[in-house]
MIZARO-340192 format. One record per residue (C-alpha): residue in one letter; chain; x, z, y. Coordinates in steps of 0.2 Angstrom, whole numbers. Example, Ala and Ser with C-alpha at 12.3 -4.5 7.8 and 13.67 -1.06 7.14 Angstrom:
BEGIN
R  type  mol      u      w      v
R     a    A     62     39    -22
R     s    A     68     36     -5
//
This chain:
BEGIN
R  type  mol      u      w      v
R     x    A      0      0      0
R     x    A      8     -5     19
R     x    A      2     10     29
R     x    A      4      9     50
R     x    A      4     26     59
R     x    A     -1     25     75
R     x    A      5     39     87
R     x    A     11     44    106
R     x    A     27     53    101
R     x    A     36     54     84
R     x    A     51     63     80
R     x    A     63     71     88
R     x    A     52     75     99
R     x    A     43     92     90
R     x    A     25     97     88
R     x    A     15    102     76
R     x    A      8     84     76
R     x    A     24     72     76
R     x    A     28     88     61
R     x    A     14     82     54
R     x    A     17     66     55
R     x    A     33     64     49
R     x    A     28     74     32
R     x    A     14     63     30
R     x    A     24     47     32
R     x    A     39     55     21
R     x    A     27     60      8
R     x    A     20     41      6
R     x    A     36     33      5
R     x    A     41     46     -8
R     x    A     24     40    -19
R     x    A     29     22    -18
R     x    A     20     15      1
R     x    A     27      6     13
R     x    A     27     15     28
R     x    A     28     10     46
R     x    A     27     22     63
R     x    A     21     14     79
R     x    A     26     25     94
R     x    A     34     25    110
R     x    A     50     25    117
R     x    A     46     42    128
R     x    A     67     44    129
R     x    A     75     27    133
R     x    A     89     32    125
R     x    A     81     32    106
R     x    A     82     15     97
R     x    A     70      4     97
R     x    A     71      2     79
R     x    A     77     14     66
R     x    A     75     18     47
R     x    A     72     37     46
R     x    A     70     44     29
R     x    A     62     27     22
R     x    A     50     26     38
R     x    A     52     12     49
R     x    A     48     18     65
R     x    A     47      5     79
R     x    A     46     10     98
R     x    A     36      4    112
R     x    A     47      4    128
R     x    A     38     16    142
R     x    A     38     10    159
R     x    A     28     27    167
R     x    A     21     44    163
R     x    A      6     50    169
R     x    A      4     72    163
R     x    A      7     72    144
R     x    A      5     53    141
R     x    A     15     39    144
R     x    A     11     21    149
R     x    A     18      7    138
R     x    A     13    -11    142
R     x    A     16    -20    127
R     x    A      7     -9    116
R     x    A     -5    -20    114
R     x    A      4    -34    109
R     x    A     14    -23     97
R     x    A      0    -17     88
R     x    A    -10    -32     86
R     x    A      5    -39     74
R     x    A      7    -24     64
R     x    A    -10    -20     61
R     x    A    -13    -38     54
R     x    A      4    -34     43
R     x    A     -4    -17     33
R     x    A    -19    -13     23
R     x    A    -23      3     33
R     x    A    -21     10     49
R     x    A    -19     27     52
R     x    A    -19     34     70
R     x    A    -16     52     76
R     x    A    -28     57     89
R     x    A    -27     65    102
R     x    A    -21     45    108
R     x    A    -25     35    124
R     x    A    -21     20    116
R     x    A    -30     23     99
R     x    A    -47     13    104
R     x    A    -37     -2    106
R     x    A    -29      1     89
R     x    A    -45      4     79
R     x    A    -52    -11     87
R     x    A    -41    -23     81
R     x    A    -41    -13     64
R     x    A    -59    -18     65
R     x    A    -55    -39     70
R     x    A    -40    -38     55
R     x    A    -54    -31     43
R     x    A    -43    -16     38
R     x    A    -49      3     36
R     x    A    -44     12     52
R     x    A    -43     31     49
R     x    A    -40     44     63
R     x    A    -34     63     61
R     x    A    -40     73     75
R     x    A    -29     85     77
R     x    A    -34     95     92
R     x    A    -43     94    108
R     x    A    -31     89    124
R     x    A    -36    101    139
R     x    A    -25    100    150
R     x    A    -20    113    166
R     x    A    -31    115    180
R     x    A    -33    101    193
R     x    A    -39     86    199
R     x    A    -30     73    192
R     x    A    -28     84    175
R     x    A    -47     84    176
R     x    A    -46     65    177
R     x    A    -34     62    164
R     x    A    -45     74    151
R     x    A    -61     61    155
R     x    A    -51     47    152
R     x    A    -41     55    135
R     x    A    -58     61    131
R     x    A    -70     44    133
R     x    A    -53     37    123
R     x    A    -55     45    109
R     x    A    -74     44    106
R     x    A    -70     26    107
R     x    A    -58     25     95
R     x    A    -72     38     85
R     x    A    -85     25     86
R     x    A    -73     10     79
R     x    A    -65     21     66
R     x    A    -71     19     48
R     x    A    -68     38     45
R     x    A    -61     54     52
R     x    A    -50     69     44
R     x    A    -49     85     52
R     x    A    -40    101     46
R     x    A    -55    111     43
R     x    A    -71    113     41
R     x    A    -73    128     53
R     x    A    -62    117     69
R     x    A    -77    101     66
R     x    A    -91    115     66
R     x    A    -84    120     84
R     x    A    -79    105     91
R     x    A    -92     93    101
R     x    A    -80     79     97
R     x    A    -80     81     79
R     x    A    -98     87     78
R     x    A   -104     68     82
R     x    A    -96     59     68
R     x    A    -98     72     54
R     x    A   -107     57     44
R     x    A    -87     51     42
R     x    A    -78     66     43
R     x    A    -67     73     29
R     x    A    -57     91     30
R     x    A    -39     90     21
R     x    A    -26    102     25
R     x    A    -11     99     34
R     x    A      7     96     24
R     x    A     19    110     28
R     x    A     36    112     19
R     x    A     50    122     19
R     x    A     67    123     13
R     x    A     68    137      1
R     x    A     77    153      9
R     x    A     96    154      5
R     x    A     99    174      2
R     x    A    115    171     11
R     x    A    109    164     26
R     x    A     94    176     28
R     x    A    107    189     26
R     x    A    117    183     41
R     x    A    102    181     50
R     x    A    101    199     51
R     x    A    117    202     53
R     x    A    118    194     69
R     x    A    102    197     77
R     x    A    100    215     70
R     x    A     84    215     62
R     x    A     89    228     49
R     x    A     90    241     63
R     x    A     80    231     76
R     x    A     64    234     68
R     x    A     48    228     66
R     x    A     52    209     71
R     x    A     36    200     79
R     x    A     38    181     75
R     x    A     33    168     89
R     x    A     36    149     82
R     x    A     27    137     97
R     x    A     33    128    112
R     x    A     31    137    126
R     x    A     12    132    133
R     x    A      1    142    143
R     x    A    -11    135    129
R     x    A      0    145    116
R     x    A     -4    162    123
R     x    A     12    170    126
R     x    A      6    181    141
R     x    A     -5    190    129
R     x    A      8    194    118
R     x    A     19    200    134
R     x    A      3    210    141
R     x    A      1    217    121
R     x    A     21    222    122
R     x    A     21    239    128
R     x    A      6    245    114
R     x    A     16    239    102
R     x    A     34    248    109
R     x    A     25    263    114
R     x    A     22    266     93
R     x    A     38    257     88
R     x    A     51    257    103
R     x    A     63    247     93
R     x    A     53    234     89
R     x    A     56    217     95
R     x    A     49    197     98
R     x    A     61    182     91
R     x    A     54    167     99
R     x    A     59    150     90
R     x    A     53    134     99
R     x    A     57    124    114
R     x    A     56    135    128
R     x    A     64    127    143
R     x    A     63    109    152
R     x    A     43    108    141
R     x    A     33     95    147
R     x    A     20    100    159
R     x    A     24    118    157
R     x    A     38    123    171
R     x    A     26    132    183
R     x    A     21    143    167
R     x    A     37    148    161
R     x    A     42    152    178
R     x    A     26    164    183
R     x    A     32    172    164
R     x    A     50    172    163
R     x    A     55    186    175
R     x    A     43    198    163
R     x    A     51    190    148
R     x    A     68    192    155
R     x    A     66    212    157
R     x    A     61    214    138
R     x    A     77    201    133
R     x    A     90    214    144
R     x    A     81    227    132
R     x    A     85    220    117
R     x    A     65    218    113
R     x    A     63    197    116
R     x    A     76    184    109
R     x    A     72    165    112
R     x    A     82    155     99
R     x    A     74    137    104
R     x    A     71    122     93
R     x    A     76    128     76
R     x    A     79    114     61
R     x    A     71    117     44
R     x    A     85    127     38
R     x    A     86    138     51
R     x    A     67    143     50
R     x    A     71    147     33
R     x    A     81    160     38
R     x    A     71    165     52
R     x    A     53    170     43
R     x    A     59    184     27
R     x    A     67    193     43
R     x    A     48    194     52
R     x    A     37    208     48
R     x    A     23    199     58
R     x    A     19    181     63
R     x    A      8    180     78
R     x    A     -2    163     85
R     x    A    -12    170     99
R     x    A    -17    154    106
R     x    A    -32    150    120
R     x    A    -39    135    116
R     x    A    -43    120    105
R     x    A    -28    112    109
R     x    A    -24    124     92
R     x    A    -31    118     76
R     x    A    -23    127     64
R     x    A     -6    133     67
R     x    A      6    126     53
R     x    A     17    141     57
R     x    A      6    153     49
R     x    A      7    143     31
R     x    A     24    142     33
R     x    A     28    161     36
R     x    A     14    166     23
R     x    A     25    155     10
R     x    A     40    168     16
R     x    A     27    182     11
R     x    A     27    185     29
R     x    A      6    189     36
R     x    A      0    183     52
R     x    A    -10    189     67
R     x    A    -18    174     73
R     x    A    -33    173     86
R     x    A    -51    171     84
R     x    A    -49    152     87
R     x    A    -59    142     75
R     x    A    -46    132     63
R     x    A    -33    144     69
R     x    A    -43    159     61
R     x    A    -44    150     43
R     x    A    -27    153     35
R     x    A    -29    171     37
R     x    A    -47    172     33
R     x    A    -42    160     18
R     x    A    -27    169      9
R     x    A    -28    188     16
R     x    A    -12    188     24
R     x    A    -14    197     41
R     x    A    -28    201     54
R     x    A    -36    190     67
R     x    A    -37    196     85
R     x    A    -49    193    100
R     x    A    -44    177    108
R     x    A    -35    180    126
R     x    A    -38    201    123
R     x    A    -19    208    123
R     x    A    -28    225    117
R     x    A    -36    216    102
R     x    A    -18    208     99
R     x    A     -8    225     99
R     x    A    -23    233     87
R     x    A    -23    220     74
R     x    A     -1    218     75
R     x    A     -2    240     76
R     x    A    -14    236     59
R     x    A     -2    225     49
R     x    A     14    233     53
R     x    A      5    251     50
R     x    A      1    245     32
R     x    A     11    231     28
R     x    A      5    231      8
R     x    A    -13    229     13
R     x    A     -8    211     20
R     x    A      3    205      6
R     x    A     -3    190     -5
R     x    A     -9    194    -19
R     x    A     -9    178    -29
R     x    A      4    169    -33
R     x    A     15    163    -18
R     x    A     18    143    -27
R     x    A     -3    142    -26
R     x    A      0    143     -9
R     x    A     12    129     -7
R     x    A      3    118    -19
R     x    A    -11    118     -7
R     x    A     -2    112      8
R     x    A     13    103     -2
R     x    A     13     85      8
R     x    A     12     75     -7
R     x    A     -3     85    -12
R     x    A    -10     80      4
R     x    A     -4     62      3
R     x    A    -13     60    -11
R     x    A    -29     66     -1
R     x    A    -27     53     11
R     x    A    -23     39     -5
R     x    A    -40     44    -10
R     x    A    -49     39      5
R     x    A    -39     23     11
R     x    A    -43     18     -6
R     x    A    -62     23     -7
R     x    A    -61     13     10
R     x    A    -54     -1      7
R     x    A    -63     -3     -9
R     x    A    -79     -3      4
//
């Protein structure tokens, strides 16, 4: 099967959807499809061209950016001659240019499949007000030429007014999520180094820094937390500095953040690889993802520390509430209620046995293993292009 993935940014730019991406188009190479990745060239300096673990990703020179987005002239042109290449075309929404795409998916006679993976709501403003209308009569577009949907979960479509319109084609398959298995040596020196032996609890934070990924509550929840356990400290992993969109944000928070990292109580490490995270999670006590919004659907990092035996307090979000609610691993807090995120952290650190998995950890990662998931996907490209 030739399979074209259609997204705004692929790797190395990092987000939980090019992550996504990237497993999903690794995984069906690795089961025998041919792969391509449309994208755009958001960095001039990345090739045009490249071969990246058996995907060929081709990128679409960028002339302007506008918020988040980017504008890209020969798109158009671009997609018309893949999509007439590949038997099915897969497109990652949120995507201003995704209509365009299903369309001609639609002239070609080829299944065009969309996976929704959040809402885009961007900060306040005028023309951030303009830009969601436009992203937002985008995508139910592309939702009307589409031949189906997939969505993470049930509970996120129930909740979204996007996804609530075309539950007539709307399928729920969880996202991939790997992880290198944790090398004792390198989680060893992992404490070693950044003292979580002694430094204890650790509270895990694995995002980009976003006003949309709650890190204000988790600064406002702070001082409950270190009033009980004053040695406790926050390991942030994720790009923190120079995000897109997000300077203002991380300058109102930083001079807080700064007081707890003179303390010892708040490390940022960054980006981390694969590797690195590896290490990272068995030294966590609790993973927290007290996001706003529905710009979060699931949060792939809760999977990825469960896997590590490590519980999670995520908010009350729809979506981002069902890994918790689905393996018992953690508790869910209020969304955007520091008091509620300081109770339900207080409660899983307090009784840390309560939280643990009780199943087998390999059940887990059999359910969100990407091939799994590819084959998902196989099913319905080929139940669609049967039709």
């Amino acid at each position: 099967m030739k399979i074209l993935t259609v997204l705004t940014y692929y790797r190395p730019h990092t987000s939980g959807l090019t992550i996504y991406a990237e497993r999903l188009a690794r995984a069906f190479v690795k089961r025998g499809h041919a792969v391509t990745v449309m994208t755009t060239q958001y960095d001039p300096s990345l090739p045009r061209e490249k071969l990246m673990d058996g995907v060929k990703v081709i990128r679409v020179p960028v002339v302007a950016r506008v918020s988040k987005g980017v504008i890209a002239p020969t798109f158009g042109f671009v997609a018309t001659k893949l999509v007439a290449q590949h038997d099915v075309v897969q497109l990652h929404l949120p995507q201003f240019d995704a209509p365009g795409v299903a369309l001609r998916a639609r002239l070609f006679g080829k299944p065009a499949v969309l996976t929704y993976h959040c809402d885009l709501l961007l900060p306040p403003g005028v023309f951030n007000r303009f830009v969601n209308l436009v992203v937002k009569f985008q995508n139910n577009l592309a939702g009307l030429l589409a031949n189906h949907i997939v969505t993470y979960t049930q509970d996120y479509a129930d909740h979204s007014s996007y996804l609530s319109r075309y539950a007539s084609k709307l399928t729920p398959i969880l996202p991939p999520v790997e992880l290198p298995v944790p090398m004792p040596q390198a989680v060893s020196a992992f404490a070693e180094k950044h003292r979580t032996k002694e430094r204890r609890p650790v509270i895990g934070m694995v995002t980009r820094f976003a006003a949309e990924k709650g890190v204000e509550i988790l600064l406002e929840a702070l001082p409950v937390v270190l009033k009980k356990y004053p040695n406790a400290q926050v390991l942030y992993a994720g790009q923190y500095q120079n995000v897109m969109g997000e300077q203002a944000y991380f300058d109102r928070l930083n001079p807080l953040i700064h007081e707890y990292e003179n303390s010892g109580h708040w490390t940022f490490f960054g980006n981390l690889d694969p590797v690195q995270l590896a290490a990272l999670y068995p030294n966590l006590d609790v993973l927290t993802v007290p996001s706003l919004n529905s710009t979060e659907a699931f949060g792939l990092v809760q999977i990825e520390a469960m896997m590590n035996g490590v519980p999670c307090v995520p908010s009350a979000l729809p979506g981002v509430r069902r890994p918790v609610q689905m393996h018992g691993m953690g508790k869910v807090s209020q969304i955007g209620d520091p008091a509620s995120l300081a109770e339900s952290i207080l409660g899983v650190l307090d009784d840390p046995q309560r939280f643990a998995y009780r199943g087998d950890i390999e059940a887990i990662k059999k359910s969100y293993d990407p091939d799994s998931i590819a084959q998902e996907y196989e099913k319905l490209f080929q139940r669609l292009m049967k039709r």
